[in-house]
Each structure stands twice: as structure tokens, then as C-alpha cells.
C-alpha positions as CSV (number, residue, x, y, z in Angstrom):
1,X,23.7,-2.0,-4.2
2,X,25.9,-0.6,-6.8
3,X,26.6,3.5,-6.8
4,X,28.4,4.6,-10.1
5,X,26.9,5.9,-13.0
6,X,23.4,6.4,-13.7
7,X,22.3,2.7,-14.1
8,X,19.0,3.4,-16.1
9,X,17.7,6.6,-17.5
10,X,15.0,6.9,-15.0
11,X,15.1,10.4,-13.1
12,X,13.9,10.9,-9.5
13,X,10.4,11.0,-9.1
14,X,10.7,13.5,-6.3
15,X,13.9,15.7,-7.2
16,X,14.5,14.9,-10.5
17,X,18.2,13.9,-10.1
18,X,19.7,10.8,-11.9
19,X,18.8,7.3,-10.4
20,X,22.3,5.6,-9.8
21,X,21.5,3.8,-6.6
22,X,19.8,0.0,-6.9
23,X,18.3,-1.1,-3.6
24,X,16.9,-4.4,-4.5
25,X,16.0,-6.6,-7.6
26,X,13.1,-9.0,-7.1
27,X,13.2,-10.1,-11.2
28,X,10.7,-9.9,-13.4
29,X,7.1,-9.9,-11.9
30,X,3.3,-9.6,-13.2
31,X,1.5,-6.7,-11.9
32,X,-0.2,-8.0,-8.7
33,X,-3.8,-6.6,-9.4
34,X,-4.0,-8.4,-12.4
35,X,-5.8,-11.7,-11.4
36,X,-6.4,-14.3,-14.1
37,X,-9.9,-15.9,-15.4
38,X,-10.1,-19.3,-16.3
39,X,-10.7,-18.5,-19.4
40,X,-7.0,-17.2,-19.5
41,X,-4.8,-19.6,-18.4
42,X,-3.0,-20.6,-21.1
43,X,-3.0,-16.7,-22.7
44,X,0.4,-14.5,-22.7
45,X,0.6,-12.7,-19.4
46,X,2.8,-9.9,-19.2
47,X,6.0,-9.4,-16.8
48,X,7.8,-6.4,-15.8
49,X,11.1,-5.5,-14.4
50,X,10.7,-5.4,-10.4
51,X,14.2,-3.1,-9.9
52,X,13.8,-0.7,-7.1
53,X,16.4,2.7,-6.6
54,X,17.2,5.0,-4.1
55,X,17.8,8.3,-4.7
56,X,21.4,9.0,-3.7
57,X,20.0,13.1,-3.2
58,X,16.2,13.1,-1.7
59,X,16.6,9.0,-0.7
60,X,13.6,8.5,-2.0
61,X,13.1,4.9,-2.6
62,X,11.0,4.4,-6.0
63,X,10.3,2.1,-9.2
64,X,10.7,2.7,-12.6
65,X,7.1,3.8,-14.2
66,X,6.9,0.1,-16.6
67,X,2.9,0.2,-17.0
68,X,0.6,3.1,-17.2
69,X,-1.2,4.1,-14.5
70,X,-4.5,3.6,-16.3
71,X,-3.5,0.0,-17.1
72,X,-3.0,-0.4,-13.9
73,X,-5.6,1.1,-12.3
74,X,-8.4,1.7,-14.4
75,X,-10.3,-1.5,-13.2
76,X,-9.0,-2.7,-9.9
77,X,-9.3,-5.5,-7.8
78,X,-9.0,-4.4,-4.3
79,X,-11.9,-3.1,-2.1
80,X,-11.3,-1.9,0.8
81,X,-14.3,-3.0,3.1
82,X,-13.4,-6.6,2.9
83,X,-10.4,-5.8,5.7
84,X,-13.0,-5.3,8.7
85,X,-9.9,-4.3,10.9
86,X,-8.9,-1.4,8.3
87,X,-12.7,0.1,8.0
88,X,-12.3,0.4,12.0
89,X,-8.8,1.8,11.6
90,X,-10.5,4.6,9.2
91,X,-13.7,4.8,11.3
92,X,-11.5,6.1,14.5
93,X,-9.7,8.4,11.9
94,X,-13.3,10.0,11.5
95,X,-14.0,10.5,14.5
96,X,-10.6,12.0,15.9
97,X,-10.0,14.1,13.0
98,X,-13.5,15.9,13.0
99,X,-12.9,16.2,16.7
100,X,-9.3,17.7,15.9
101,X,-10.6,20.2,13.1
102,X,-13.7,20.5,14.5
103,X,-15.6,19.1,11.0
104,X,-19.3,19.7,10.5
105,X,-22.4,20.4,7.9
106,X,-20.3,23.7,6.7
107,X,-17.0,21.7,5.9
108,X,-16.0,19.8,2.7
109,X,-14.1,16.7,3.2
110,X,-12.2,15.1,-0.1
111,X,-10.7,11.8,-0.2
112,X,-8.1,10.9,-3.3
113,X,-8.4,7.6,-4.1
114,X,-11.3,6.9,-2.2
115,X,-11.7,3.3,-3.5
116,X,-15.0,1.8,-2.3
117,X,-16.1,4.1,0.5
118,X,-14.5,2.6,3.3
119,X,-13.6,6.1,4.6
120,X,-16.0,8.8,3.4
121,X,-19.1,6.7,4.8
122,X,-18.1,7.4,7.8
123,X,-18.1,11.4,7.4
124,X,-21.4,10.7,5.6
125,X,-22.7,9.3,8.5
126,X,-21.9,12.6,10.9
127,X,-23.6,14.8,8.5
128,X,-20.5,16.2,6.5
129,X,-19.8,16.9,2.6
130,X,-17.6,14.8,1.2
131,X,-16.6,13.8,-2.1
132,X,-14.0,10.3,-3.0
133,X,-11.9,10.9,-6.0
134,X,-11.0,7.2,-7.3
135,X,-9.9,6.4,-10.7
136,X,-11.0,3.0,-10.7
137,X,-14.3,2.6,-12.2
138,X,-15.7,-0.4,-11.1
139,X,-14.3,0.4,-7.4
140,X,-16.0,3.5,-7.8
141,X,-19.8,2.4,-8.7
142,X,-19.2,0.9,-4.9
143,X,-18.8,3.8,-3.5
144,X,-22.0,5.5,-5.3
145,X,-23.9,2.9,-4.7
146,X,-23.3,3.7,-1.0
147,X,-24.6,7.1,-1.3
148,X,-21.0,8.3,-1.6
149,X,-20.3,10.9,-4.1
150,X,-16.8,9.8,-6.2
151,X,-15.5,11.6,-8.9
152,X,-13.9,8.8,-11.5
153,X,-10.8,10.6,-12.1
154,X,-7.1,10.4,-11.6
155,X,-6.1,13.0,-8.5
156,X,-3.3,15.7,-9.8
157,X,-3.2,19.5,-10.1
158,X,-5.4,19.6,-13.3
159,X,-8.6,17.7,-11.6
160,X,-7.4,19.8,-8.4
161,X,-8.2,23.2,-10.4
162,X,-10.8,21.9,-11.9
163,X,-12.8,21.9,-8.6
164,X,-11.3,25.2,-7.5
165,X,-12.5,26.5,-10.2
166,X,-16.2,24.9,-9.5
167,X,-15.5,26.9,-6.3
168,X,-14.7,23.9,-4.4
169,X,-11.9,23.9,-1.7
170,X,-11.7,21.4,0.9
171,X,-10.8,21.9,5.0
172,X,-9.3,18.5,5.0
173,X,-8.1,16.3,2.1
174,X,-7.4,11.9,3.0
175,X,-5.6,9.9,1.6
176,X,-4.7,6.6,2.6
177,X,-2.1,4.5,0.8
178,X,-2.4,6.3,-2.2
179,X,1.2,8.4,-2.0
180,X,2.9,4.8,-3.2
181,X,0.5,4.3,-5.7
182,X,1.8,7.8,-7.7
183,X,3.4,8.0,-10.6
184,X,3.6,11.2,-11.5
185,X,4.2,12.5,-7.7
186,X,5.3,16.1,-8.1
187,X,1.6,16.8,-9.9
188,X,-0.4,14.6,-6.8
189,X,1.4,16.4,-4.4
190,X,0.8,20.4,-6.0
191,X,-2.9,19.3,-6.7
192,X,-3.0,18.7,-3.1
193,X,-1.6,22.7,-2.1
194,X,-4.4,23.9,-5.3
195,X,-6.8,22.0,-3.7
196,X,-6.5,22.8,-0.2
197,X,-8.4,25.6,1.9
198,X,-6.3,28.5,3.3
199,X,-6.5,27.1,6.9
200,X,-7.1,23.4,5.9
201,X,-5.2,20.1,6.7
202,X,-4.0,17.7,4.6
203,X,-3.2,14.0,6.1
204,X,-1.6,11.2,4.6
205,X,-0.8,7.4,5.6
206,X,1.5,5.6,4.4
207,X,3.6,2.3,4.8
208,X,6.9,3.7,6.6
209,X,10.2,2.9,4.6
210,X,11.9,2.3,8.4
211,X,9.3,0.0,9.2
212,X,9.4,-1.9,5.4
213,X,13.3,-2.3,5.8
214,X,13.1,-3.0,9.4
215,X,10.6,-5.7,9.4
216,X,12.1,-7.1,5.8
217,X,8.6,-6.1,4.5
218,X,10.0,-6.3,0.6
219,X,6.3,-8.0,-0.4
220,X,5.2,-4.7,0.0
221,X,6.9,-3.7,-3.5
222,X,5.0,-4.0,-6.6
223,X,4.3,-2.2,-9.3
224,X,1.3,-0.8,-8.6
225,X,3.3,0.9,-6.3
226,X,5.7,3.4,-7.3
227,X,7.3,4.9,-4.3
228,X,8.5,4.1,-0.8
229,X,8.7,7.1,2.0
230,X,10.5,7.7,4.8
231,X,9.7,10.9,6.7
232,X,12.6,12.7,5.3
233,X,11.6,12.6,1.7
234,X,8.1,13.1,2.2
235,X,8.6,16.4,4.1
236,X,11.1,17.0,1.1
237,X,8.3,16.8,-1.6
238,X,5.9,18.3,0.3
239,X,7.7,21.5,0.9
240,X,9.1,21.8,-3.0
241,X,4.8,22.4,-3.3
242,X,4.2,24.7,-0.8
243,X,3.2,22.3,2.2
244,X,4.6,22.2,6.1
245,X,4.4,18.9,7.7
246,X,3.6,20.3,11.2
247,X,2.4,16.5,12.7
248,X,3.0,12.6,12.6
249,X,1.9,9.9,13.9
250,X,3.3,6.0,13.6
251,X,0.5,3.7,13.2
252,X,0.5,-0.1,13.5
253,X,-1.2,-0.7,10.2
254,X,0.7,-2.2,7.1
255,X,3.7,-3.3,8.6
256,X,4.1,0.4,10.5
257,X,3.0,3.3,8.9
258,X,2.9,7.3,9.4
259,X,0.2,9.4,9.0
260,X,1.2,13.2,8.4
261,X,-0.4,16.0,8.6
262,X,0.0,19.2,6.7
263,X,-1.1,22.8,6.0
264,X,-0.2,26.1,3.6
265,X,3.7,26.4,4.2
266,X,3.2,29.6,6.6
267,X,0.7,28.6,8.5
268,X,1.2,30.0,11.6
269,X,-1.8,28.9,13.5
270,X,0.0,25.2,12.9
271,X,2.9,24.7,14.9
272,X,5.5,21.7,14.7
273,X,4.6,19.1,17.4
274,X,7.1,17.5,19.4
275,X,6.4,14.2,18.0
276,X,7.1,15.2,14.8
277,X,10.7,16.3,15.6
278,X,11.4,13.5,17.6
279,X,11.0,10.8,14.6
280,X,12.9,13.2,12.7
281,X,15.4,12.9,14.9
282,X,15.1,8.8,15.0
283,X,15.1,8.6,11.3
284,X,18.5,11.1,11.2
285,X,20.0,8.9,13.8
286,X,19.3,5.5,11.8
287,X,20.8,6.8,8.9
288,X,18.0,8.0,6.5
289,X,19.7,10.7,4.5
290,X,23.3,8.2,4.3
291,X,23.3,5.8,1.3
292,X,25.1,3.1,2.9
293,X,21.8,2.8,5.0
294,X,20.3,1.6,2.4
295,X,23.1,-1.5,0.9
296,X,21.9,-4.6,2.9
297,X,18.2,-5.0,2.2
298,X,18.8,-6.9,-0.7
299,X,20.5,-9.4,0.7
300,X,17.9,-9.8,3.4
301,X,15.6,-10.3,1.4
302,X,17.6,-13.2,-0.5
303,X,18.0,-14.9,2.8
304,X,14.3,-14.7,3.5
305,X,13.5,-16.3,0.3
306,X,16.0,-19.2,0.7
307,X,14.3,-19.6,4.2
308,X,10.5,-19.8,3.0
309,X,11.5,-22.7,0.3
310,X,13.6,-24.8,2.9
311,X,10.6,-24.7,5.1
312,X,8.1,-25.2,2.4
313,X,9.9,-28.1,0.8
314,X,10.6,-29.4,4.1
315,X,7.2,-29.7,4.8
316,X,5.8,-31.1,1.8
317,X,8.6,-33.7,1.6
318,X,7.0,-34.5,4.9
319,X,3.7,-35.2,3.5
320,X,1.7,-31.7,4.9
321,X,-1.1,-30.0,3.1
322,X,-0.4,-26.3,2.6
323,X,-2.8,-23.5,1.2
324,X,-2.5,-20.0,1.5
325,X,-5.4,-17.2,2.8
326,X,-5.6,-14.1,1.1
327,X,-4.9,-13.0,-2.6
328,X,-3.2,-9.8,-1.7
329,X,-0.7,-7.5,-4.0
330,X,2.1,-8.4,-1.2
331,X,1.1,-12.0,-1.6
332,X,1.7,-12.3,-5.4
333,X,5.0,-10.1,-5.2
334,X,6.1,-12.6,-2.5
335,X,5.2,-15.9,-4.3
336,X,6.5,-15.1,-8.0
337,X,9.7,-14.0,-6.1
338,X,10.5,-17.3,-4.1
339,X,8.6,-18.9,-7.3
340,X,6.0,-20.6,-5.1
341,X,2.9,-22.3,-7.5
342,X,0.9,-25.1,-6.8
343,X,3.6,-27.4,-6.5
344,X,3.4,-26.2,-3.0
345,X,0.5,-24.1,-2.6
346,X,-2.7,-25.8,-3.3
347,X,-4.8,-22.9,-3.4
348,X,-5.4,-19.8,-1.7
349,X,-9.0,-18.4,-0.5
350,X,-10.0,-14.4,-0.1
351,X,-13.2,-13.2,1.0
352,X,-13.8,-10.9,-2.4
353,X,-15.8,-12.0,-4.8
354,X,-14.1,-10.0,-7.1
355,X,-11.2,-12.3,-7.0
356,X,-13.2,-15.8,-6.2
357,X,-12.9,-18.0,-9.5
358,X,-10.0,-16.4,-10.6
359,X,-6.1,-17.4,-10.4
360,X,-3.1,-15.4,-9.2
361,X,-1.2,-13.8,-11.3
362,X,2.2,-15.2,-12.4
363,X,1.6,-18.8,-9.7
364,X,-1.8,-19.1,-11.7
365,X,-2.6,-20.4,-8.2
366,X,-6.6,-20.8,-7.1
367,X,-8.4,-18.4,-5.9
368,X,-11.5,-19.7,-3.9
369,X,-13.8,-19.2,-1.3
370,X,-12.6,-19.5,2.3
371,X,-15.2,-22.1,3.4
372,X,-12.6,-24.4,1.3
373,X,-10.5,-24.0,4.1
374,X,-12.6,-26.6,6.3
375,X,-12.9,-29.0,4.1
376,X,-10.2,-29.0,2.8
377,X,-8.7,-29.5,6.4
378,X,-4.8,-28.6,5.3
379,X,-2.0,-29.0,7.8
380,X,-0.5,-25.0,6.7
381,X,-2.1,-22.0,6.2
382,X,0.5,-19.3,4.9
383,X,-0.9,-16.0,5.2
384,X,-0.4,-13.8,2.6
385,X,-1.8,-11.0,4.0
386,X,0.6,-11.0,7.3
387,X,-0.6,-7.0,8.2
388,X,-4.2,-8.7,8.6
389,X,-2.7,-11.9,10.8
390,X,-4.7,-11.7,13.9
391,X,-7.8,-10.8,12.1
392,X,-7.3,-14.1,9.9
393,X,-6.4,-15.9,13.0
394,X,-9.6,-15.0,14.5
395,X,-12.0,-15.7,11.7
396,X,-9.8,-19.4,11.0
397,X,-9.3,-20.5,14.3
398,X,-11.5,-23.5,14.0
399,X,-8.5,-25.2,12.1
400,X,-7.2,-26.3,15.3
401,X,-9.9,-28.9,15.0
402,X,-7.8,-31.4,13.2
403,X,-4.2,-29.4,14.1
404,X,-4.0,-27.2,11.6
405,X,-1.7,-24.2,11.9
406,X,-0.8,-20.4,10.6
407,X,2.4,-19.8,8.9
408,X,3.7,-16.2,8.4
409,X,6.0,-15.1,6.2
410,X,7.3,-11.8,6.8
411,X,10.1,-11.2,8.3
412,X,10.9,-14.3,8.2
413,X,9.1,-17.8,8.4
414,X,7.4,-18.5,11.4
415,X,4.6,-21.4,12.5
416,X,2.1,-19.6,14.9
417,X,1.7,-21.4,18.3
């Protein structure tokens, strides 16, 4: 990491002070949503820059905006349903937080970025309004077609007002994984206080910075997503707009995540919870809000990537089949970074149809259907999607039939007994 003068002319996202802090360089990358059709192959793809900052005041960790949002997510290849372990994740949100808020037929639930439904349908389901604002279109029509109503918009202050305006407030407003995916934060995050009902709750999940250096989790940085929160700098942009954190929980999912809630700064009916002070305290104790926290991820990460070729070369030298399962964003950031192709993965399989037929970006490796995995018979599968490993485990276990095992990637290489 160097710390000197501003090294680009990108400002904070969050605080708007100079960027002068580089946390890690993973080259030049395609955008990891942007699978290729046969049709395709031998077309101009597009890379980008993948240089990620630190802000030396708020320590928000944050991209350079390369691509538009709407170029990014305007059509978009990720549904949400296809992860059966993240609808039940979401389904026990539903029930706890209408439990918590004590949600019914009077209340009006909004989800930004709602993708296909994977949420709201469960709020459907107990009777409660809700509505999924999701700027991807042909995510969207899922979501409809599931008796969800989705409003096919970008989320920021202007749409906020817009439905104030309609005399629309809502009691609680979701998101989940979206806060990364914002490029123009300081708007997401006021649209969120417009939005919001005098006594409603806002709750966010979202992949925790800790957790991503922690666990060496850099795969999780692509374009598509912008930013990378600790605690510290969420509560930071969140009060410069008028909201209190007053709760957090860690959850297990992607990696290790938090999930905040918050209300109206002033809220008195919304006290600070223990738990909530307590990780403040662990993050201030590891360092958060000190740059030199931040200097040794990139070199991690370099180690990693050294250690997934020696094993992958290793391996094919030894005459062993290797595919990968999964076409996720973290897969595509991890495999044009080592510069893994089909010289040693043969293909990859994903249960999306979306992506089926198509090739991944950069690798232009195959993306097929995972019934290819048995006849195929390989002596590796490298999981791409490591967050979902013991759901993949369980729906591939028959490859132990002829000795096949798992590989994971993240943190570092490891065969699964």
C-alpha cells in the first residue's frame, strides 16, 4: 500500500476526501456479470482496472466507478432463488423481523434491489404490502411474475421522494447485498432517511470488511461492487444522512456478514444494544480506523494466488481431471486474477439457466449444466462459490463414486476430506 499523494483523482465515495491509500491491485478484469454467448467468442471484450483504495479519513474501502451502473446492471445475470440456502437465510429474516416490528396487513414493506423475489415472497406470503425496487429488468419480470410488485428503477433519493410523494412511506426498508453494489452511496443512503417512516427500521446486510480481510476473501471484489464496509464507516455514512445504527448482528453468510439496523437519528424509542457496542469495540481494537491495518492484504492475496497455480499445475501434471461448480462474480474475479482458463479448468456447471450455454467472462470457460458433472466423472471440483460449499457438497456428493473430490479456494487452497 502506498500513502503519499493522491494517487488517482477519485474522491471518497463516503466523505468525499482524496483517495491516496491503494489496498490491493488485482489487474485488469472483465466485469463478472457479463457472461459470453457463443456467438461471442472471438468479439472484443472489455477489461477494467480492478485497483481498490482505502480511505485514509472514513476507511472506507471502495473502487473507482469504471462502468456505469446501468451497464452494469441493467440486465443481470444473477437470481437469487437458485442459492436454496440464501432463500432460507431470508425466509428466517421474514419471520424474525415481522415478529420484531410486529409487521402486518397495515404495514408497507420495501425491498431495494429486490432482484427476483427471493425476499418479498415471503412477506407476501404473511399477508403484508410490499414492494421490490430492482433495476434490472429481466431480474425484475421474475419477481412479477411471482405476484411480487417491483418497481424497475435504480433506488436513490429522487425514486425515494417520488413515492413519498405518492404518499408511500415504508415501516421497514431491506436490503440485502445491495450497499456494495452502490455507486453513488451518499444518494442510496439519504433516499433511505426520505423513504423511511417516522418510527420505521431500516436493515442492511452486508459482506463484513473484517471478515473479507480476515478470511483473504479478495474474490469478493469486482466491479459490480463498489464498496467494502466495516462497521465503522457504515455507521459514518449513515449518520452524515440522518440515520442511528441502534443494532447488529454478524451473520455466517458470504464469508461473514452484518446486518444493521437503523432508525430516524433521535429515535428515542430505539436504544443502542449491547451487541452493537461490543463489535464496535472489536473492530476499534483490530485496528479499523488505523491505516496500517489495512498494508498487508495485498500481499496475501499474492500468496494465495501463487498457491492455487502450484496446486493446480501440480495436479494436472499429475494427469487429474479438474472442473469447476458455480459461475459466480467471486469466481470470475478469482480465475482472471490467478489467470486460470481451460488449460486447467475444463468447464464449470451452475444451476441457472440464465448462464447455461454461455462462457465466463475473461477465461471464456464453459458454462454447463451440472448433470455434466457425472459423466464427466473429474478427479477436482473447485468451487467457485466457496460461501455455498456445504450446500454444493450436499447436492454433489455422489462424486465419491469414482473418488472424486471438492477443492476450495478461499482462504487458501484446500482438498475437502
Amino acid at each position: 500500500m502506498t500513502t503519499a499523494e493522491p494517487i488517482s483523482d477519485a474522491v471518497c465515495m463516503s466523505c468525499e476526501a482524496p483517495l491516496t491509500s491503494l489496498f490491493v491491485d488485482l489487474g485488469m478484469s472483465p466485469l463478472c456479470e457479463s457472461y459470453v454467448s457463443r456467438e461471442n467468442l472471438n468479439r472484443v471484450e472489455p477489461f477494467y482496472p480492478l485497483r481498490v483504495y482505502v480511505c485514509d479519513r472514513c476507511f472506507l474501502v471502495q473502487l473507482e466507478e469504471y462502468v456505469s451502473p446501468e451497464s452494469i446492471f441493467k440486465e443481470y445475470a444473477y437470481f437469487s432463488s437458485y442459492a436454496d440456502s440464501w432463500v432460507e437465510h431470508m425466509r428466517r429474516y421474514a419471520d424474525m423481523i415481522t415478529d420484531r416490528l410486529g409487521l402486518g396487513p397495515s404495514s408497507f414493506v420495501v425491498e431495494v434491489a429486490s432482484n427476483d423475489g427471493y425476499l418479498l415472497q415471503h412477506f407476501v406470503r404473511k399477508g403484508i404490502p410490499v414492494l421490490g425496487i430492482e433495476p434490472a429488468e429481466n431480474v425484475a419480470k421474475v419477481a412479477v411474475d411471482k405476484g411480487i410488485p417491483t418497481l424497475v428503477k435504480f433506488f436513490g433519493e429522487e425514486t425515494a421522494r417520488e413515492l413519498v410523494h405518492a404518499g408511500r412511506k415504508a415501516d421497514l426498508i431491506c436490503g440485502a447485498n445491495v450497499l456494495a453494489q452502490v455507486p453513488r452511496l451518499r444518494d442510496f443512503v439519504k433516499g433511505l432517511e426520505v423513504l423511511l417512516a417516522p418510527d420505521g427500521v431500516v436493515t442492511i446486510e452486508f459482506p463484513h470488511l473484517a471478515r473479507l480481510m480476515e478470511g483473504n476473501q479478495f474474490d469478493t471484489i469486482y466491479h459490480e461492487h463498489f464498496s467494502y464496509f466495516s462497521l465503522y464507516a457504515a455507521e459514518k455514512v449513515f449518520a452524515d444522512h440522518g440515520l442511528a445504527v441502534f443494532d447488529v448482528e454478524e451473520l455466517s453468510t458470504h464469508g461473514g456478514s452484518l446486518r444493521v439496523y437503523a432508525c430516524h437519528a433521535g429515535n428515542a424509542g430505539r436504544p443502542e444494544t449491547d451487541r452493537l457496542r461490543q463489535l464496535r469495540r472489536s473492530e476499534e481494537q483490530a485496528g479499523v480506523a488505523r491505516i496500517e491495518t489495512y498494508r498487508h492484504f495485498a500481499g496475501q492475496v499474492q500468496e494465495t494466488k501463487r498457491n492455487l497455480l502450484e496446486f493446480l499445475i501440480g495436479a494436472k501434471r499429475a494427469g487429474k481431471r479438474i472442473v469447476g461448480y458455480g459461475a459466480p462474480g467471486k469466481g470470475n474475479t478469482l480465475l482472471n486474477y490467478c489467470g486460470i482458463g481451460t488449460d486447467f479448468l475444463e468447464f464449470t456447471v451452475d444451476r441457472s439457466p440464465y448462464k447455461q450455454g454461455k462462457f465466463l467472462p475473461g477465461t471464456h470457460i464453459p458454462i454447463l449444466h451440472p448433470d455434466r458433472i457425472r459423466e464427466a466423472r473429474p478427479d477436482y471440483v473447485l468451487i467457485l462459490p466457496w460461501n455455498f460449499k456445504d450446500e454444493i457438497v450436499a447436492q454433489m456428493a455422489f462424486i465419491r463414486e469414482w473418488g472424486g473430490k471438492f477443492v476450495v479456494p478461499i482462504p487458501g487452497v484446500r482438498v475437502l476430506d
